[in-house]
C-alpha positions in Angstrom: 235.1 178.1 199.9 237.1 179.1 202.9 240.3 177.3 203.0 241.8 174.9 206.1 243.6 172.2 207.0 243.1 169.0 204.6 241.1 166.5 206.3 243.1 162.9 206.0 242.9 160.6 202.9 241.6 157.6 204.0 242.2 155.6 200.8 238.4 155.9 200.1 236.5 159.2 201.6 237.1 162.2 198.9 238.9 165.1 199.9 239.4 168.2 197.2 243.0 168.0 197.5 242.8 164.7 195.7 243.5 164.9 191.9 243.3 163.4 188.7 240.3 160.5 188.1 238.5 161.2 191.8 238.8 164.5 191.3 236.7 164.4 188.5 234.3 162.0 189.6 233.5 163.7 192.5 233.3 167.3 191.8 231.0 166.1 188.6 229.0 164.6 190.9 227.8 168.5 192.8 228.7 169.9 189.5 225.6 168.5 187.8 223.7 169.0 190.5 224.1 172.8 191.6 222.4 173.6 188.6 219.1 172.3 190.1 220.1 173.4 194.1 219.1 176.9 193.2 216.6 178.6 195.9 216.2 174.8 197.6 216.2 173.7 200.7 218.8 170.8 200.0 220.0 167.9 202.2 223.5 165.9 201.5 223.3 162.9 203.6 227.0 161.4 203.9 228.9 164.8 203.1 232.3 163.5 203.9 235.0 166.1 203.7 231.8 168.6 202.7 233.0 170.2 200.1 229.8 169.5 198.1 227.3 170.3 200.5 229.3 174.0 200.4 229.0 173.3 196.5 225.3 173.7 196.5 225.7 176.2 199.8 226.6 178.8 197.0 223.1 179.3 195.4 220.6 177.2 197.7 218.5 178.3 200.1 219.9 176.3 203.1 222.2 173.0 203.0 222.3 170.1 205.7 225.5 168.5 205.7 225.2 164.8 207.8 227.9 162.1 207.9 228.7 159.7 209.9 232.1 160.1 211.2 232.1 163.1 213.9 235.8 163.9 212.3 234.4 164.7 209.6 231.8 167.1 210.4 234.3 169.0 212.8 236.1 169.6 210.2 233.3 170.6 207.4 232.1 173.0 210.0 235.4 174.3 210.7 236.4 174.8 206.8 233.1 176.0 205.4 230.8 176.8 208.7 231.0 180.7 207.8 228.6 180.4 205.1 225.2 181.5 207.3 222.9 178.7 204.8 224.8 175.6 205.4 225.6 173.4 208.5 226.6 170.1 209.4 225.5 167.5 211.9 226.4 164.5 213.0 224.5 161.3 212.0 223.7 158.0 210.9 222.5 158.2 207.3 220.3 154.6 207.8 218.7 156.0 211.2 217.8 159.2 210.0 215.4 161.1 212.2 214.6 164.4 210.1 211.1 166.0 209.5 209.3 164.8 206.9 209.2 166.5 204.0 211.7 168.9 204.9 214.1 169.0 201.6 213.2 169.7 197.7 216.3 168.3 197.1 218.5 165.5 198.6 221.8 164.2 197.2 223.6 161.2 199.0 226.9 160.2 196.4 228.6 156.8 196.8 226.9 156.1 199.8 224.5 153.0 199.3 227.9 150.5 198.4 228.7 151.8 202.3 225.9 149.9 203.8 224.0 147.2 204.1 220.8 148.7 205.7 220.3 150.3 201.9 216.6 150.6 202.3 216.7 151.8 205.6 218.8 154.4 203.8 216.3 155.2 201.4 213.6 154.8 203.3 215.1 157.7 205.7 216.0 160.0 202.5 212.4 159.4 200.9 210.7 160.9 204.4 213.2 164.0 204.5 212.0 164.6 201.0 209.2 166.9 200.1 206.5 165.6 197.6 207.6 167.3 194.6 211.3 167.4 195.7 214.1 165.3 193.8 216.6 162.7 194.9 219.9 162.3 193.1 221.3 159.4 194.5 224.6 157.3 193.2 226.6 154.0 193.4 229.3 152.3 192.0 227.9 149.8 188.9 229.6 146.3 190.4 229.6 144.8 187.0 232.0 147.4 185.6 233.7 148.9 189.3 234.3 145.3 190.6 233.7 142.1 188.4 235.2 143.5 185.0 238.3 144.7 187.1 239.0 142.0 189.1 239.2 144.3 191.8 237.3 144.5 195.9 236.8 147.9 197.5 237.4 146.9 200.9 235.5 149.6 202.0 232.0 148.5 200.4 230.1 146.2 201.7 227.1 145.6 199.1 227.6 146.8 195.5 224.6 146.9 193.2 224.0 145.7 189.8 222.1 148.0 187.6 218.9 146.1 187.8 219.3 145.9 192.1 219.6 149.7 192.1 216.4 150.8 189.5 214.4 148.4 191.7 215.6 149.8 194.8 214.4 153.1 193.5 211.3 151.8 191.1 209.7 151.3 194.9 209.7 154.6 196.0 209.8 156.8 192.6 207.8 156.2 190.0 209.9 158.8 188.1 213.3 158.4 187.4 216.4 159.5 185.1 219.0 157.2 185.2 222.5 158.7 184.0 225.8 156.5 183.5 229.3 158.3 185.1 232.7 157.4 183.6 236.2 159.1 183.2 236.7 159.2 179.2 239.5 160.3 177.2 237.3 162.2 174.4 237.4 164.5 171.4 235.2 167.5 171.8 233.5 169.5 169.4 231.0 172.1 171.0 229.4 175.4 169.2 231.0 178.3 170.5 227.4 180.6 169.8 224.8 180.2 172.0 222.8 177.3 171.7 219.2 176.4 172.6 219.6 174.3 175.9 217.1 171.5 175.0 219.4 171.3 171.7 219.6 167.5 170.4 223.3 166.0 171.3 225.4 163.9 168.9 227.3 160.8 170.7 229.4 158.5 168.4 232.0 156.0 169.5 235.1 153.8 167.5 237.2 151.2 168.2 240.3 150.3 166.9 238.2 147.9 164.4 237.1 151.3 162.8 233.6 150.1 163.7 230.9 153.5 164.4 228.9 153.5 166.9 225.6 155.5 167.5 226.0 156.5 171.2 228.3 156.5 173.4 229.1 152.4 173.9 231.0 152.4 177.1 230.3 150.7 180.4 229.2 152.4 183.1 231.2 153.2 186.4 228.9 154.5 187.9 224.9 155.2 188.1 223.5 158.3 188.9 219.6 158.5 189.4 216.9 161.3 189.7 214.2 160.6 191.4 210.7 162.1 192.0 207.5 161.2 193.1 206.0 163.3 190.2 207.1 163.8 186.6 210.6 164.9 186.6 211.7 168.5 185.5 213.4 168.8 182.2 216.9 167.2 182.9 220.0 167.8 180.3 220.9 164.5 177.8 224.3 165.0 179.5 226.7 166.5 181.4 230.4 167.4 180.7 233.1 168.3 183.3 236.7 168.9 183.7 239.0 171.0 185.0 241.4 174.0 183.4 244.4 172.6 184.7 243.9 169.8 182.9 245.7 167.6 185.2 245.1 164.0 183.9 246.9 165.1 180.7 249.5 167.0 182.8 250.3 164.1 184.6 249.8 161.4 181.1 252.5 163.8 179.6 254.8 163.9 182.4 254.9 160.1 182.9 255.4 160.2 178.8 258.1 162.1 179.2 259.9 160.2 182.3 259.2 157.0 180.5 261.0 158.7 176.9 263.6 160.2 178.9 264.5 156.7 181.0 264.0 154.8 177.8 266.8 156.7 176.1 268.3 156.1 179.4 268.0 152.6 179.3 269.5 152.4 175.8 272.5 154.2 176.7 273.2 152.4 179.2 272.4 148.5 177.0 275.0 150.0 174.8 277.6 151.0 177.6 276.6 147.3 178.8 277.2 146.3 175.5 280.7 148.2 175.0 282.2 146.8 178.2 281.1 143.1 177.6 282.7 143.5 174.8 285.5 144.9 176.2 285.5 142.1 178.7 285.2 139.4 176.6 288.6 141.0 174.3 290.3 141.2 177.6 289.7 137.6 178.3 290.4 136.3 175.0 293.7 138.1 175.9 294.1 136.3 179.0 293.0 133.5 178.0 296.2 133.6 175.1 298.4 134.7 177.7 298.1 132.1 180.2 298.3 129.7 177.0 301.4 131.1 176.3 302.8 130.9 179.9 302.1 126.9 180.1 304.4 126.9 176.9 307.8 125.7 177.6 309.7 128.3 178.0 312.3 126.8 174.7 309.0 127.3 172.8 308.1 130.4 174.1 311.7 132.1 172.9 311.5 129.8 169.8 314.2 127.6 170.7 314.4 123.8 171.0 315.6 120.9 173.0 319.2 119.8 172.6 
């Protein structure tokens, strides 16, 4: 990817130079998916910053970048316009006017929460596609994102449960792979020898109850679903992503340490707190004796007495 100027973090829209948990979610997101761009003519509808769509650029035939916000494709093409296979246009993903059957592969990520016009949206994606091609298509899980949290995106404006989003897509694809998306803090154990591909996968998950699980037991974040007219293509059990740089840890052991390091701080200063009050309260018990003494007549004070 060439490099530019960093196109403004809005608070929601992904840009690379964010880092730590989006980071990962995002880039994931292409990750998985440039392993099926190869030789395709691929469509990303709602590119963003359009990093991705130059993602998949590197081994499809040809990538369409469209988004929304003309800021945004001004600045994809600027930033990753040399590549001859990929370009990016301006346009509304629910009023999409593309030919049909165009694309063996169309991705649109954490885009359907944007709208309300969702099957407009699909609609639109399902024409662009060809018959055999694939849609891989995600959205935020509401049960888990929103209601579990306690939180509101204020950018979303209709977040699907997991049974809304399978029968959005039940009505257009008959085939479909449904894969869950969530940041985890894991052990891993992989083979280090090559390893057949279609190779079974072992999942396990514990609590703190020492309770083991078959699978892993977590809620979702996030969906991610293939789709396909016709029987889907073989798909890998899972996917696994992270980066070198290990920043989340970075960052987990760098607030460790600041939180050690003020702790100790903290304590040192309770027991220079402590010292002074003390301090204080042997001054006062001082005073306190002095001003005792001072109200004494002063015949009692010298030790004398009255005549």
């Amino acid at each position: 990817m060439s490099a530019g100027a960093a196109l403004d973090f809005t608070g929601e829209r992904f840009t690379p130079e964010c880092v730590r948990e989006i980071w990962y979610e995002h880039w994931h997101r292409y990750a998985l998916v440039r392993a099926w761009a190869g030789g395709r003519r691929v469509l990303d509808a709602a590119c963003g910053e359009g990093y991705g769509s130059a993602l998949l650029a590197d081994v499809a035939e040809s990538v369409l970048g469209l988004d929304l916000d003309p800021a945004a494709v001004a600045h994809a093409a600027a930033r990753y316009g040399t590549s001859k296979n990929l370009r990016f246009e301006q346009a509304d993903a629910t009023q999409l006017q593309l030919p049909a059957g165009r694309f063996d592969l169309v991705v649109s990520f954490e885009t359907l929460e944007h709208v309300e016009a969702q099957d407009a949206l699909l609609d639109g994606l399902c024409h662009a596609l060809s018959d055999d091609g694939l849609l891989v298509i995600s959205s935020p899980d509401k049960a888990t994102y929103s209601d579990a949290a306690g939180f509101r995106n204020e950018y979303h404006v209709r977040e699907l449960y997991r049974e809304e989003f399978e029968t959005l897509l039940r009505r257009r694809f008959p085939y479909r792979r449904l894969y869950a998306q969530r940041l985890l803090f894991q052990s891993a154990i992989w083979t280090v020898d090559p390893a057949a591909l279609d190779a079974p996968a072992h999942y396990a998950t514990a609590g703190n109850d020492g309770q083991l699980d078959s699978g892993l037991s977590y809620a979702p974040m996030y969906y991610i679903a293939v789709c396909s007219r016709h029987p889907l293509p073989a798909l890998p059990a899972s996917s696994w992503f992270g980066d070198r740089d290990e920043s989340v840890y970075r960052h987990y052991n760098h607030e460790i340490r600041k939180n050690m390091a003020a702790g100790a701080r903290i304590a040192e200063l309770e027991a220079q707190l402590d010292a002074a009050l003390q301090r204080e309260r042997t001054a006062t018990a001082e005073l306190q004796r002095a001003v005792a003494s001072l109200r004494r007549p002063w015949w009692r004070r010298w030790g004398g007495g009255a005549d």
